[in-house]
KEBA-870828 format. One record per residue: residue number from 1; residue in three letters; x, y, z of N, C-alpha, C, CB in turn. Coordinates in Angstrom, 3 decimals. Atoms other than C-alpha are relative to their C-alpha. Last residue first. Glycine has a CB too. Example, Ala and Ser with C-alpha at 12.3 -4.5 7.8 and 13.67 -1.06 7.14 Angstrom:
<recs>
(2 "SER" (-0.820 -1.190 -0.060) (13.670 -1.060 7.140) (-0.770 1.090 0.730) (0.414 0.462 -1.415))
(1 "ALA" (0.890 -1.190 0.000) (12.300 -4.500 7.800) (0.900 1.200 0.000) (-0.992 0.027 1.246))
</recs>
This chain:
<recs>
(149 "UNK" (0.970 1.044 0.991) (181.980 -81.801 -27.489) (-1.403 0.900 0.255) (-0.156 -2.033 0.662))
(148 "UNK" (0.700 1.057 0.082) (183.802 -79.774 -24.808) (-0.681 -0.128 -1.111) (-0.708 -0.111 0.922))
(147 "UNK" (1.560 -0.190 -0.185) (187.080 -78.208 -25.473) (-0.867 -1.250 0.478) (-0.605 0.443 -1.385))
(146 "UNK" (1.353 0.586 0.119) (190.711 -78.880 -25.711) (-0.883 0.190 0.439) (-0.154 -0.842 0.147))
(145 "UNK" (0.333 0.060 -2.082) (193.486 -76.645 -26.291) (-1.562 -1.013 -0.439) (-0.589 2.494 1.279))
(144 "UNK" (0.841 0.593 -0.450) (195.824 -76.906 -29.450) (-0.514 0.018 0.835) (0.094 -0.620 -0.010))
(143 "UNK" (0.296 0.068 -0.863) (198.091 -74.495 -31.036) (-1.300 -1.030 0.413) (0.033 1.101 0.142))
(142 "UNK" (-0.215 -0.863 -0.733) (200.045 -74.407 -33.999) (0.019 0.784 1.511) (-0.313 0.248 -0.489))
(141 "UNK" (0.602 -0.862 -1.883) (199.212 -77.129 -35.616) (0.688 0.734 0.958) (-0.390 -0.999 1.154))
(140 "UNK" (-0.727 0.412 -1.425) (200.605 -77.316 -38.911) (-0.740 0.733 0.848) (1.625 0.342 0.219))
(139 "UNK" (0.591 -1.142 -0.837) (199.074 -77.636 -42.612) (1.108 -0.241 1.357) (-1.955 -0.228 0.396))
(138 "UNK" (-0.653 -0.727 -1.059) (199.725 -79.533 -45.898) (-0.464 0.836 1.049) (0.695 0.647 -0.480))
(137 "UNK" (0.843 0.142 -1.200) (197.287 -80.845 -47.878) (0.415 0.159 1.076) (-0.502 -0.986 0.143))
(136 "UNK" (0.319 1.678 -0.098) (198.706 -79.093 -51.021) (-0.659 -0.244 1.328) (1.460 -1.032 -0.063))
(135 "UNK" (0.624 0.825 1.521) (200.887 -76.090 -49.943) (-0.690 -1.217 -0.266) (0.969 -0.325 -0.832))
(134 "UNK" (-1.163 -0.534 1.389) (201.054 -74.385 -46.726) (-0.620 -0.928 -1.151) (2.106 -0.477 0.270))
(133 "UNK" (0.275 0.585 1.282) (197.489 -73.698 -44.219) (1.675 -0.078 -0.828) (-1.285 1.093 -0.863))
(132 "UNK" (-0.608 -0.377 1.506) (198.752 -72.820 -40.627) (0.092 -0.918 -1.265) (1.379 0.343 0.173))
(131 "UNK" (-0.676 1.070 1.503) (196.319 -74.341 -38.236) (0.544 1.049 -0.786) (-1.319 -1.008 -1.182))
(130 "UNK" (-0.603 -0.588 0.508) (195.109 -72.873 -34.329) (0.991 -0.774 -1.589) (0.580 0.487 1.182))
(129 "UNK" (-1.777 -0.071 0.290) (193.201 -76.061 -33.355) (0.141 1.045 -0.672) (0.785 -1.199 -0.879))
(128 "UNK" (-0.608 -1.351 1.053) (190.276 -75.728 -31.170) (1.221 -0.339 -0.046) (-0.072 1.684 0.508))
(127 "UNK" (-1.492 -0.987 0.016) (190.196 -79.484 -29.976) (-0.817 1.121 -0.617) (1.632 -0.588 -1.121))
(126 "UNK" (0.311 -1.450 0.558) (186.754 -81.905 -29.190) (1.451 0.693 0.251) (-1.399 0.875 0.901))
(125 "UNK" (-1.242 -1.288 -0.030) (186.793 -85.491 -28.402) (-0.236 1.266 -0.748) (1.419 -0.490 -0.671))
(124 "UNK" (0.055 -1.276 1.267) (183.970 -88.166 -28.099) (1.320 0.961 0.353) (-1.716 1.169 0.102))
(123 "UNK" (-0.235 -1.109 -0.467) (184.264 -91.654 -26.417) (-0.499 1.252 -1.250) (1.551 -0.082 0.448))
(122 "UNK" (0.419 -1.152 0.925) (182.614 -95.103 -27.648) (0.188 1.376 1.052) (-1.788 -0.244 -0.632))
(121 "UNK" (1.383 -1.166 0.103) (183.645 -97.685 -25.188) (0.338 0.727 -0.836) (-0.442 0.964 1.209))
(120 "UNK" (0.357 0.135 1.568) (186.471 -100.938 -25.748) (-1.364 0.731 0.114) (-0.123 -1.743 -0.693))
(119 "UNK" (0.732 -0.790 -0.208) (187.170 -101.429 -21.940) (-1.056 0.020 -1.242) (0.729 1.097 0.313))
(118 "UNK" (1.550 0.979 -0.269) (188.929 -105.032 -22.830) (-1.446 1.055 0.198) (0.179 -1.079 1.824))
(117 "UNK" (0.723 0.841 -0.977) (190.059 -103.315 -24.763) (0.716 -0.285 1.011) (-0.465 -1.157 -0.461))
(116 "UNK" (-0.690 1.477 0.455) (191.436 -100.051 -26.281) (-0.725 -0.714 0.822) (1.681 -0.315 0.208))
(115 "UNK" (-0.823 0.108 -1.047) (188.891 -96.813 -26.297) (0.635 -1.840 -0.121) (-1.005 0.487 1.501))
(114 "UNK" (0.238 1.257 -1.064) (186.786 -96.340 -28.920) (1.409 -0.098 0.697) (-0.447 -1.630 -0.819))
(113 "UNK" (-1.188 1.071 0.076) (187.123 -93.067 -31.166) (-0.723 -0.504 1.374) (1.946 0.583 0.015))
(112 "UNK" (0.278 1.001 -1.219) (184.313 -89.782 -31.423) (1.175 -1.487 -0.623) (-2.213 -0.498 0.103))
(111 "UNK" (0.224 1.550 0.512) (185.116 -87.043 -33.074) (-0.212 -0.742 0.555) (0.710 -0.616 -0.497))
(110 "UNK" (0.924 0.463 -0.903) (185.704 -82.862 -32.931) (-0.384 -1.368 -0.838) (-1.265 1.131 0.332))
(109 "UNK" (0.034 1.070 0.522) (188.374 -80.629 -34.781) (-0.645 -1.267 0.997) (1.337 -0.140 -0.458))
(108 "UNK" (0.848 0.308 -1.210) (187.134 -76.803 -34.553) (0.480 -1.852 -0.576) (-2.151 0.772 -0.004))
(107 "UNK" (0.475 0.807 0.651) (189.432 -74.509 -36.401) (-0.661 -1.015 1.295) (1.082 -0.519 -1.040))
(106 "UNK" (0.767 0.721 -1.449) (190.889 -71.138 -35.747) (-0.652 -1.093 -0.788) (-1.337 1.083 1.035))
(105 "UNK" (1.218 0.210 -0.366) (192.757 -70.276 -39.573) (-0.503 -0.844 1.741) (-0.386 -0.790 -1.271))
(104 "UNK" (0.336 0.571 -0.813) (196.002 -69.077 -40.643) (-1.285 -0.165 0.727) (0.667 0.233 0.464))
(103 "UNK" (-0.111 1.185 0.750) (197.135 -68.335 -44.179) (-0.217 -1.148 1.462) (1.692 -0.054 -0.992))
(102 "UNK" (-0.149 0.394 1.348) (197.551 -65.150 -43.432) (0.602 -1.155 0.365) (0.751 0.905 -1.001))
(101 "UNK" (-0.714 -0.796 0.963) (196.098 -64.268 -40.106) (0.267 -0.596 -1.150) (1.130 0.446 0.446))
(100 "UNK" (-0.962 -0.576 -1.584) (193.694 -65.635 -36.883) (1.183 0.817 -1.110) (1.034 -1.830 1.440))
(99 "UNK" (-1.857 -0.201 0.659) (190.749 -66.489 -39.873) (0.581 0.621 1.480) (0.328 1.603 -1.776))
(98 "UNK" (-0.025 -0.882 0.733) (187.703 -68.097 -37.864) (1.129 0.315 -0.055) (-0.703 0.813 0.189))
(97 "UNK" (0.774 -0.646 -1.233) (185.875 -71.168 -36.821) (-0.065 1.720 -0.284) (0.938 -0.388 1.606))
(96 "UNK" (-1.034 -1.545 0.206) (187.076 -73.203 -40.282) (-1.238 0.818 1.496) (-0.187 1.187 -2.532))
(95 "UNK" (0.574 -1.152 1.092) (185.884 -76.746 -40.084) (0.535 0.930 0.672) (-1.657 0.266 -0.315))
(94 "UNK" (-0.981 -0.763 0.009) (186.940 -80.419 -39.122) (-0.036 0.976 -0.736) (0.897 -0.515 -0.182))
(93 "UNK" (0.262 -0.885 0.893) (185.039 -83.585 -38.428) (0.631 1.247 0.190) (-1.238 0.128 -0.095))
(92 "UNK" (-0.823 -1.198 -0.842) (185.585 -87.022 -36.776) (-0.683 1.747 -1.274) (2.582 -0.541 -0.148))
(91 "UNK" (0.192 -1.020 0.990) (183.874 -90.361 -37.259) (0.816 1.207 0.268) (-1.405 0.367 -0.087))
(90 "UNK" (1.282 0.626 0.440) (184.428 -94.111 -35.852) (-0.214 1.239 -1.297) (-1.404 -0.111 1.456))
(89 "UNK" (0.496 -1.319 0.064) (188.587 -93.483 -34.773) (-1.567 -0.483 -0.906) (1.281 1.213 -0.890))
(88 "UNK" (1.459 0.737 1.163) (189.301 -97.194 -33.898) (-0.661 1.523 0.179) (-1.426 -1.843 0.822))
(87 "UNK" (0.225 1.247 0.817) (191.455 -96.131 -30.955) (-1.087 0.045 -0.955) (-0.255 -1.125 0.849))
(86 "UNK" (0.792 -0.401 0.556) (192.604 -92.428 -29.444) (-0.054 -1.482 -0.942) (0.280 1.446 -0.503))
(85 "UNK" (0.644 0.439 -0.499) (195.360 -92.887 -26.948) (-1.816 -0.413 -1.150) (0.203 0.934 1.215))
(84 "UNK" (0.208 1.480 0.279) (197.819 -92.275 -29.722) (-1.360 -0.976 1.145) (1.765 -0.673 0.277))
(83 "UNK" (1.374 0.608 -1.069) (196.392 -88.620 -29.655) (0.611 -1.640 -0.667) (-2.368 0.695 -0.563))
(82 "UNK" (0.305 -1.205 -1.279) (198.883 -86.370 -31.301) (-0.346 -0.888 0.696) (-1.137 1.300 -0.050))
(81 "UNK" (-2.206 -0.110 -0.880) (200.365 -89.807 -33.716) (-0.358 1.155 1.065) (1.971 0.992 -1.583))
(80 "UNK" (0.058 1.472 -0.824) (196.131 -90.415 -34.383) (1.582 0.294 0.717) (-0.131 -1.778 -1.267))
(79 "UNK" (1.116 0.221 -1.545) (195.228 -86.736 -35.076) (0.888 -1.062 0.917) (-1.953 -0.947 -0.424))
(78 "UNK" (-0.822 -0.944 -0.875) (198.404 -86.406 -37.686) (-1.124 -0.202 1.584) (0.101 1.977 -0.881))
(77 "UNK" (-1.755 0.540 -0.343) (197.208 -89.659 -39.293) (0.569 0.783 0.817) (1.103 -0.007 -1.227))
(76 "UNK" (-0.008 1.242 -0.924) (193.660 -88.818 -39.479) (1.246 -0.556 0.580) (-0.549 -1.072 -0.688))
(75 "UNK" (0.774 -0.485 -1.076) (194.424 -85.411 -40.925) (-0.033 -0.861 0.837) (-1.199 0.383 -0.238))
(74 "UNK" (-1.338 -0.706 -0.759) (196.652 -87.220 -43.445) (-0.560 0.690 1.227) (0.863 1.231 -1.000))
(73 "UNK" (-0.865 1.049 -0.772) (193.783 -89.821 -43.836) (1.326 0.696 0.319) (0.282 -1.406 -0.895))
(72 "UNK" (0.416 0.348 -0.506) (191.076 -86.818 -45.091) (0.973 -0.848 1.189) (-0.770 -0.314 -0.759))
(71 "UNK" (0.355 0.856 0.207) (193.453 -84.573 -46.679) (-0.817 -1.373 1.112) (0.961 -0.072 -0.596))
(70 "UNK" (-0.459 0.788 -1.001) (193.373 -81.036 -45.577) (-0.656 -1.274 -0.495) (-0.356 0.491 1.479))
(69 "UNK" (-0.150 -0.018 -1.513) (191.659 -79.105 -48.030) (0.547 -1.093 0.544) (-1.181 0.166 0.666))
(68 "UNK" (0.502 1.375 0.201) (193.513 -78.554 -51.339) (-0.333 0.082 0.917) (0.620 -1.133 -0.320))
(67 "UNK" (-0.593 0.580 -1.140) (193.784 -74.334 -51.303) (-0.123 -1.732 0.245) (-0.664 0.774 1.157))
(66 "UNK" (0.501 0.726 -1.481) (191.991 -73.753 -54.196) (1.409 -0.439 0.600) (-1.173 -1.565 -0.208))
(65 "UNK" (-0.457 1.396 0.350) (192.777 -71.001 -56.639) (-0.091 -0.731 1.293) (1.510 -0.071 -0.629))
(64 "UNK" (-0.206 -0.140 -1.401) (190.677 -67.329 -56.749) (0.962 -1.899 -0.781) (-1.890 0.227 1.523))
(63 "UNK" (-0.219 1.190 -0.070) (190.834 -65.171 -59.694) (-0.306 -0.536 1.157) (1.070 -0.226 -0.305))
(62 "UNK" (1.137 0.548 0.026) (189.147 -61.859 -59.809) (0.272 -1.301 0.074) (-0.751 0.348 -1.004))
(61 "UNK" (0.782 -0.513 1.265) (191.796 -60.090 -58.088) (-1.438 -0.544 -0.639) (0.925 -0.183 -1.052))
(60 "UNK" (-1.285 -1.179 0.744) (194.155 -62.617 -56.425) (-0.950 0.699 -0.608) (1.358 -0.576 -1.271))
(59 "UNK" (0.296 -1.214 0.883) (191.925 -64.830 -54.060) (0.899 0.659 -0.740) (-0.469 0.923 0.648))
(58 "UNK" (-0.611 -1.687 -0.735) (192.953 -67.634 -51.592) (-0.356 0.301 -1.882) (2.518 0.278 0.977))
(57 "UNK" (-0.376 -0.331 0.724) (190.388 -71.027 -51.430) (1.225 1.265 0.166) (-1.015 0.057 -0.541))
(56 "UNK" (-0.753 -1.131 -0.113) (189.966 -73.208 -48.359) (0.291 0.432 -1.759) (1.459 -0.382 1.016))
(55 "UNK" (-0.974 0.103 1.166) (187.617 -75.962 -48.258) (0.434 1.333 -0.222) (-0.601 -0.610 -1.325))
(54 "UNK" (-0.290 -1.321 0.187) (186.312 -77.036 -44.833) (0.984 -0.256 -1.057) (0.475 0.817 1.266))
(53 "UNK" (-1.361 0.321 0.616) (184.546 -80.343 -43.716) (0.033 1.672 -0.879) (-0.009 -1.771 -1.206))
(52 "UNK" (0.051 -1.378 0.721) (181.206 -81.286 -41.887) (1.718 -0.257 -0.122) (-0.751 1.647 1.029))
(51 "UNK" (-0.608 -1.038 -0.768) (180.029 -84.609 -41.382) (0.107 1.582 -0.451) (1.268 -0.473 0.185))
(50 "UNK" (-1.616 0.368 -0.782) (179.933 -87.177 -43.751) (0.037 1.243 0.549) (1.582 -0.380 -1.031))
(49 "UNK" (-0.377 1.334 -0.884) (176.264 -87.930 -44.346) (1.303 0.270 0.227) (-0.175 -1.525 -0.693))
(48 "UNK" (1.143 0.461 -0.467) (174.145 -84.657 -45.229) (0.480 -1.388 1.068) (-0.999 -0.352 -1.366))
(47 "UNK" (0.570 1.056 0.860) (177.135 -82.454 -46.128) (-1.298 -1.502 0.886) (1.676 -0.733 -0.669))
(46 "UNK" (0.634 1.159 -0.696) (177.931 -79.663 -43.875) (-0.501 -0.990 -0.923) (-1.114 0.421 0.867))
(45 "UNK" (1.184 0.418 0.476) (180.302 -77.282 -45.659) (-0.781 -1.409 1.262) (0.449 -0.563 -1.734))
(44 "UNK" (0.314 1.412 -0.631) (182.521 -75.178 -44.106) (-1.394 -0.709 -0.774) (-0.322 0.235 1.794))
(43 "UNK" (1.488 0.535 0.418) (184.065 -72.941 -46.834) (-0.733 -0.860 0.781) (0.004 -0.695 -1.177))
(42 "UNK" (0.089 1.472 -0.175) (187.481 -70.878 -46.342) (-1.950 -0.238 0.236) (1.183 -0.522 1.632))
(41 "UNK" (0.998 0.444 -0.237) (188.325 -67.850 -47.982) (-0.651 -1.184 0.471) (-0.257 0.203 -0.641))
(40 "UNK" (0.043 1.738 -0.584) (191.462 -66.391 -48.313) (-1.336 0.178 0.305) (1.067 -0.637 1.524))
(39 "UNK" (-0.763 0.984 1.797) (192.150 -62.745 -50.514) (0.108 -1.168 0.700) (2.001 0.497 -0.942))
(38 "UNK" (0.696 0.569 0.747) (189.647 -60.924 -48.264) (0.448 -0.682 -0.826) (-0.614 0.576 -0.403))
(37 "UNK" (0.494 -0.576 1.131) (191.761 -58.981 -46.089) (-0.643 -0.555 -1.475) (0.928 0.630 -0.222))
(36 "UNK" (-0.027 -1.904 -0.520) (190.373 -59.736 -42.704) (0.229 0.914 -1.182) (1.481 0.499 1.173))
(35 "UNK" (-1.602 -0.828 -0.461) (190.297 -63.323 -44.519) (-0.994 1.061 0.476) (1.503 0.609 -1.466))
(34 "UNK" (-1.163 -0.778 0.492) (186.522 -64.468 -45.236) (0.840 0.692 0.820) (-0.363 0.865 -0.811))
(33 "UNK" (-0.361 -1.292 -0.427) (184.173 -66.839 -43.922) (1.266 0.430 -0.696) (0.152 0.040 1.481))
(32 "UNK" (-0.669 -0.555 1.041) (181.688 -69.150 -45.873) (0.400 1.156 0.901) (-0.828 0.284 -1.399))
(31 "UNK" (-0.612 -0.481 -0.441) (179.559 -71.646 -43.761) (0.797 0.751 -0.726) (0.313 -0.596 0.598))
(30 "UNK" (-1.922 -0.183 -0.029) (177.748 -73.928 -45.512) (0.112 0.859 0.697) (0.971 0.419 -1.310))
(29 "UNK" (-0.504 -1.565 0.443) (173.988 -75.356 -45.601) (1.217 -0.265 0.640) (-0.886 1.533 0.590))
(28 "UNK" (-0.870 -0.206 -1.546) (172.306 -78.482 -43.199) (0.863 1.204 -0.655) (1.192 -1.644 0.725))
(27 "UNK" (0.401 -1.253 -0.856) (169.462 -78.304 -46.096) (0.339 0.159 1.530) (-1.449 0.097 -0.055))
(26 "UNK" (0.779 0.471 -0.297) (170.833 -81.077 -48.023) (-0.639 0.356 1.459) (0.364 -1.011 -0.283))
(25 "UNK" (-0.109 0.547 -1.639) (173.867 -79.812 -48.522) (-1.181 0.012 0.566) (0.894 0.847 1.001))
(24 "UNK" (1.399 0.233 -0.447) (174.133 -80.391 -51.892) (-0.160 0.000 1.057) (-0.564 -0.952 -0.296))
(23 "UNK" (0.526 0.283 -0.986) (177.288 -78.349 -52.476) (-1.434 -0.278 -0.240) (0.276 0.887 0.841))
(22 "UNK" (1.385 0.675 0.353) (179.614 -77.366 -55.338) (-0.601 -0.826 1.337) (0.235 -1.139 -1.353))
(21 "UNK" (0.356 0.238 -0.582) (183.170 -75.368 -55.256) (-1.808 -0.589 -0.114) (0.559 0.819 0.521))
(20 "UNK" (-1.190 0.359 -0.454) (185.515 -74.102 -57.570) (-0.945 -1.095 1.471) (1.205 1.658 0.419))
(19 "UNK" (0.525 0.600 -0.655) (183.292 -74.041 -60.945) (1.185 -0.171 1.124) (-0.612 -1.044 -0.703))
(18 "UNK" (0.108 1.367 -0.537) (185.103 -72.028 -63.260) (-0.480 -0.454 1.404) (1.175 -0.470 -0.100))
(17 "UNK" (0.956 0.329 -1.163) (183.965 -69.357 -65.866) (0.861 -1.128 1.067) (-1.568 -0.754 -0.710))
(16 "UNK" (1.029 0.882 -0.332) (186.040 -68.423 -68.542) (-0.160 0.150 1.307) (0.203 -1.334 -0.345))
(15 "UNK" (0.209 1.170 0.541) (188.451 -65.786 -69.959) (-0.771 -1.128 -0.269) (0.471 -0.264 0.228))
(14 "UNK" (0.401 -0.310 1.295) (188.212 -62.800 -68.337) (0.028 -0.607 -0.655) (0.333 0.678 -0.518))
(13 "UNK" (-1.432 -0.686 0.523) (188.249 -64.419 -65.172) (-0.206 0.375 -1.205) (1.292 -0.881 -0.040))
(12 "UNK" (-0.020 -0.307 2.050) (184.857 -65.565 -63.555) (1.285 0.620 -0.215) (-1.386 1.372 -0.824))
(11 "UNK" (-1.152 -0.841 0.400) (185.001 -68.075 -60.117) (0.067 0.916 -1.322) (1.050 -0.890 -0.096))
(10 "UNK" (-0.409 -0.256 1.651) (181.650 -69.290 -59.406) (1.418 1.078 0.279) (-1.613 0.994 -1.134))
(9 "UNK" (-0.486 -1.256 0.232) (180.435 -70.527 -55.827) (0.691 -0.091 -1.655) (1.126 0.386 1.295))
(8 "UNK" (-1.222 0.109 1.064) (177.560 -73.059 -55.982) (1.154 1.726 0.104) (-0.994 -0.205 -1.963))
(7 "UNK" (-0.304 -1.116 -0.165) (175.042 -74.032 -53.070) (1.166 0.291 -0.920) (0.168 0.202 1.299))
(6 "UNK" (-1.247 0.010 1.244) (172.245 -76.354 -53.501) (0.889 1.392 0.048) (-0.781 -0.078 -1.750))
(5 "UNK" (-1.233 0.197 -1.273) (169.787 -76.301 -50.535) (1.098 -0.250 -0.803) (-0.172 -1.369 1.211))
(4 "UNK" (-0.961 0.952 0.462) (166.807 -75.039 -53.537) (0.908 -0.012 1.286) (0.773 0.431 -1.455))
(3 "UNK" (-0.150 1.154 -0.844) (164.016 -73.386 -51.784) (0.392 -1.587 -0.774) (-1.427 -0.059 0.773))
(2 "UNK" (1.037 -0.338 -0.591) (164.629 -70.293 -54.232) (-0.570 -1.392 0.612) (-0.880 0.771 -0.949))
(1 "UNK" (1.312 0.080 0.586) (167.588 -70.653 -55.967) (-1.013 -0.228 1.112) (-0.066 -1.119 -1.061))
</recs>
């Protein structure tokens, strides 16, 4: 809508309507790229206070069904066991760059964590991670290289 920052995708099946996705993004806006062959879709959204964050759907026809995205503290959990150096994680964030094949997505995972004491500073970190999506909040890293922030 017309300098609305509200962004809604609609699923229709011959049946009903359903709502798979909903965004106030408070005019920082989404991201929306599609598979090579269009039956995955992933969503970066920027939301005003938590960062940005990616929601994966896959397509059949007119259907589409969500992919769960990557759960916040399982994400955090797989980060923290990669990176035990990585203390008192503050914020982090984690979106779709672009599809690499089925059911695999380039991804950008970037955060800032404190360092152990007595040092105890505010760092930042940046990965492209290569991610295979499977069921639920499931995923695996595939490849990791690190970037700059």
């Amino acid at each position: 809508m017309p300098g609305s920052s509200a962004v809604l995708l609609r699923v229709v099946d011959a049946r009903k309507q359903s709502v798979l996705f909903y965004s106030h993004a408070g005019g920082r806006g989404i991201d929306v790229l599609w598979s090579p062959r269009s039956d995955e879709v992933a969503i970066n959204s920027y939301e005003a206070n938590s960062g940005g964050f990616v929601h994966i759907f896959r397509t059949i026809g007119e259907s589409a069904t969500r992919v769960r995205k990557p759960a916040y503290h399982a994400t955090e959990h797989r980060l923290l066991r990669k990176h035990p150096e990585f203390h008192d994680l503050e914020r982090w964030s984690f979106f779709a760059k672009r599809w690499r094949g089925k059911h695999t997505l380039e991804m950008i995972m970037r955060g800032r964590f404190y360092t152990p004491r007595p040092r105890h500073s505010l760092e930042t970190f940046a990965f492209e991670w290569t991610v295979r999506f499977r069921d639920r909040d499931k995923f695996d890293i595939l490849k990791e290289v690190p970037m700059a922030y």
